[in-house]
N, C-alpha and C positions, 0 to 999 in steps of 0.2 A: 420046617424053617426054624433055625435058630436065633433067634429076638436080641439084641443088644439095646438095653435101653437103661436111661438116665433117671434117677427119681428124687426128688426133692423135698424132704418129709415135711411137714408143717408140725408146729408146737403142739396144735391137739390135732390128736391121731383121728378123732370125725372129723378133719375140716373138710371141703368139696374137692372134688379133681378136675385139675385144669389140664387137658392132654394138648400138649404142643408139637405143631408135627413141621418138618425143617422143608425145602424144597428139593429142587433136584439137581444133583450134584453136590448138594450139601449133607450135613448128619447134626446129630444134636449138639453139636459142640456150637453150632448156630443159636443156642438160648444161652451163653455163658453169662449174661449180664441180665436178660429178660425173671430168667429162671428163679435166680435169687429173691427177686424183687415177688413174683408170684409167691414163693413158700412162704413168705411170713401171715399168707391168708389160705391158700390151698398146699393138698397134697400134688405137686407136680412131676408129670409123667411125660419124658420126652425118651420117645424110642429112634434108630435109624432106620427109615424106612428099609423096604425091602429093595434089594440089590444095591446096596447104599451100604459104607463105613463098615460098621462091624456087624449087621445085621448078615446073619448065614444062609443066604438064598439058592437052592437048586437051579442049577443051570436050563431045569424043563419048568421051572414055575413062571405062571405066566404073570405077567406083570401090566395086563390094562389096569384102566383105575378102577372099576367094579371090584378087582380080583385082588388088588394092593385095600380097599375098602374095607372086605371081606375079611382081607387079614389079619388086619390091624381090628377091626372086630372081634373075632376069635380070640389075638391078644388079651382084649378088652377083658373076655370071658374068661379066660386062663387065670388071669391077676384079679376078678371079682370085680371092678372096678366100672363105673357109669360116670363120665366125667360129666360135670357142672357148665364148665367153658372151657373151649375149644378155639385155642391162638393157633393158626398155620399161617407160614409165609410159604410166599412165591405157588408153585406146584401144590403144595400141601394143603392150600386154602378149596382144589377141585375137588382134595380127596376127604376134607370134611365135611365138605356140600354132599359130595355120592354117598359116607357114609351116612348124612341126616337125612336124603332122600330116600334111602334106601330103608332108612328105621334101625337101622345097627345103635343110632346113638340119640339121645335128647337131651340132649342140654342147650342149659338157658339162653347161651350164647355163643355165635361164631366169631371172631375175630380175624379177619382176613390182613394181612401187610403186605402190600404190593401184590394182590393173590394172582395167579397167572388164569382164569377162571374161564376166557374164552379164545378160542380160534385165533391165530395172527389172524388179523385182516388181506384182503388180498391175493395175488399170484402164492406170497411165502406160507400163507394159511393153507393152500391148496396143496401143494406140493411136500410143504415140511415132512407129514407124516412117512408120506411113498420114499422120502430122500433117507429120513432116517432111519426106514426098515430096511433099505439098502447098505447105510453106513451101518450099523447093528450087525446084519448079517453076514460082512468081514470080517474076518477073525485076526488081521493084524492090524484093526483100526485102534481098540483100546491099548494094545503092547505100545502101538505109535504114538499115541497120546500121551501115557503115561511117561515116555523116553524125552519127547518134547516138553512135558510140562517139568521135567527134573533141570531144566534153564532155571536160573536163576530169578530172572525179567519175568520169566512166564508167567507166574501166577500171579503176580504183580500186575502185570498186562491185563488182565481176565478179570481182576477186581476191579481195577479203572473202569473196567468198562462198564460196570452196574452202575456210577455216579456216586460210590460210598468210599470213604476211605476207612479202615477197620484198624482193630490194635496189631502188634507184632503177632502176641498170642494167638490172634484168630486169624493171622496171614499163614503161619507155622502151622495150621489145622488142615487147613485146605491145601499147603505144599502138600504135606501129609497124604493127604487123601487122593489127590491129582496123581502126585508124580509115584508113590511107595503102595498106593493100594490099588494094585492090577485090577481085580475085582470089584472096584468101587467105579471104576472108567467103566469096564463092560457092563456094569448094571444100568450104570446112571443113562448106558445107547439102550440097553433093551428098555428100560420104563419110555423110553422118548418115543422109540420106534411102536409101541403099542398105545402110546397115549392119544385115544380120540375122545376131544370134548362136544361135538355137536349132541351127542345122546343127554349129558348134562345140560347142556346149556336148551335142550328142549325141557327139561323137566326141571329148571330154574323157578318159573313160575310157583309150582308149588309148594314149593318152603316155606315150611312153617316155623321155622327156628330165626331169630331174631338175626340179624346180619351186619355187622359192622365192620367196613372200610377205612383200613389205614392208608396211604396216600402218600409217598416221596413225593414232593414235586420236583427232584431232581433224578428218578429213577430213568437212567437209560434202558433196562434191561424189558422193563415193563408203563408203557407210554402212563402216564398218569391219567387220562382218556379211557381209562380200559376200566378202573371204578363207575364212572359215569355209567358205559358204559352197561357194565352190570345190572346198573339200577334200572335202567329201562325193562330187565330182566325179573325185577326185584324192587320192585317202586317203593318196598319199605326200610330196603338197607337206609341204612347212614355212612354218610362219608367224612372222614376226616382228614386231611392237608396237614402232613408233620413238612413244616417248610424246613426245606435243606438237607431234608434227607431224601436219599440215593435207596437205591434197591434193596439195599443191607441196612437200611436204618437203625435195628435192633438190634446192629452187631457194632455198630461206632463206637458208641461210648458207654459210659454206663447213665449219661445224661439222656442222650436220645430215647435208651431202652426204658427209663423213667419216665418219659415220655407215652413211651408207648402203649405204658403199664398205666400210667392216669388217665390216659384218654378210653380203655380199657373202662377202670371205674368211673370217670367223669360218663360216659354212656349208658352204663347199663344200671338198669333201676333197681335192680332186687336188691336187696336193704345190705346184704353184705357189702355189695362193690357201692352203696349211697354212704357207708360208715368205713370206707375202708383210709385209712392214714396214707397222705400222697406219697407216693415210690419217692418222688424226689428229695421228701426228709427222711424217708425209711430208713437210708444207708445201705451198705451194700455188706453187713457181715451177718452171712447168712451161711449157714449148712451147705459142706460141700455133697457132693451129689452121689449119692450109693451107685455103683451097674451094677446090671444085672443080668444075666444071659439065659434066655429061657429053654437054650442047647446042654446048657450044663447043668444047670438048678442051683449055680453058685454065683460071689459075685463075677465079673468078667475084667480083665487086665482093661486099662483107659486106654 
């Protein structure tokens, strides 16, 4: 597998590693505001998942989330690196749970934002998985997609529907990826079609890694009920309510992602995130972001 990932140096080269992992159908261009705000305390590491953006995935690699865990582990090892805290949205917040379960990572904290962590509820819980093994296993369903989503309206249409309204910049990312990366459609139906969380969501209970819940109360995408949720799973997470934001919280502005980054340290106790200066006077001129591609050993075109 060839790795495409984003890194964000911090002023001193010990500082801790923050890995932030993006959700599904997205890639790391989903930290473009978060990211900055992180490197003025960590070294941050945001890769695209596997069958995602530029990340180089075999057409036979399998992609449940044990095996996407696993990967992004091996990553882990490859770059030496044992991240500190651990921000994923959406999708990405199951796969830093399997990897803490699992022991691949420890660190002090998870950060979940709207994490998509269990089951629809329901008939579309029961069904979703068998519907999307079927759509996955067409071979003109991503060609189709991608031809559809090159409408203009389209991708426009797709972001309304999470309750966020985002910048031009990060509309232009997700055209991008939607309608011009063939590869990034089919990846993002086989990670769907392989993705079952009831083995998670049985071994929710024993987490040992600290849990914190970020919360749109405007997310369409992900009912704001599904945090809660969690906790019944997880009676020691924390939840917090970013009022007015939508599914993409961290992708609005560069206000919301300050947001998301203080509530971040307003949470977590260990004495860096107790001293850390709020995101929201930090400003935003920060180091732009190295790639790197773990296919070539150079850096990788954006």
């Amino acid at each position: 597998m060839g790795w495409h990932v984003q890194r964000w140096a911090a002023a001193d080269s010990r500082a801790p590693v923050a890995l932030l992992l993006h959700g599904t159908g997205s890639s790391s261009h989903t930290w473009r505001h978060v990211a900055p705000l992180l490197a003025t305390h960590y070294q941050v590491l945001a890769p695209d998942l596997p069958g995602h953006a530029f990340t180089q995935t075999p057409r036979t690699q399998a992609l449940s989330l044990p095996t996407v865990a696993a990967a992004l582990a091996d990553l882990l090892q490859q770059l030496s690196l044992q991240p500190t805290l651990v921000l994923a949205h959406s999708a990405g917040a199951a796969v830093a749970l399997r990897m803490a379960l699992d022991g691949h990572i420890r660190p002090e904290l998870i950060g979940s934002i709207n994490g998509a962590i269990l089951p629809p509820p329901g008939a579309v819980g029961r069904w979703l998985l068998p519907a999307a093994r079927v759509v996955a296993g067409n071979p003109l369903v991503a060609p189709l997609f991608s031809s559809w989503a090159r409408s203009p309206w389209a991708t426009r249409r797709l972001l309304n529907g999470t309750g966020s309204s985002i910048d031009a910049a990060g509309e232009r990312c997700y055209e991008h990826l939607l309608a011009q990366h063939g590869s990034h459609a089919a990846g993002t139906l086989r990670l769907l079609s392989s993705w079952d969380l009831a083995p998670l969501v049985a071994d929710l209970p024993a987490l040992q890694t600290p849990l914190l819940l970020l919360v749109g109360d405007q997310d369409r995408t992900i009912t704001p009920a599904h945090a809660q949720q969690v906790q019944r799973h997880v009676p020691t997470a924390r939840r917090v309510v970013l009022a007015g934001g939508g599914h993409l919280v961290h992708e609005e502005d560069a206000g919301t992602a300050a947001r998301v980054v203080d509530s971040i340290n307003a949470h977590w106790m260990a004495p860096r995130a107790a001293h850390a200066k709020p995101a929201a006077q930090a400003g935003l001129a920060a180091r732009a972001p190295r790639d790197i591609d773990t296919n070539r050993g150079r850096p990788a075109r954006p």
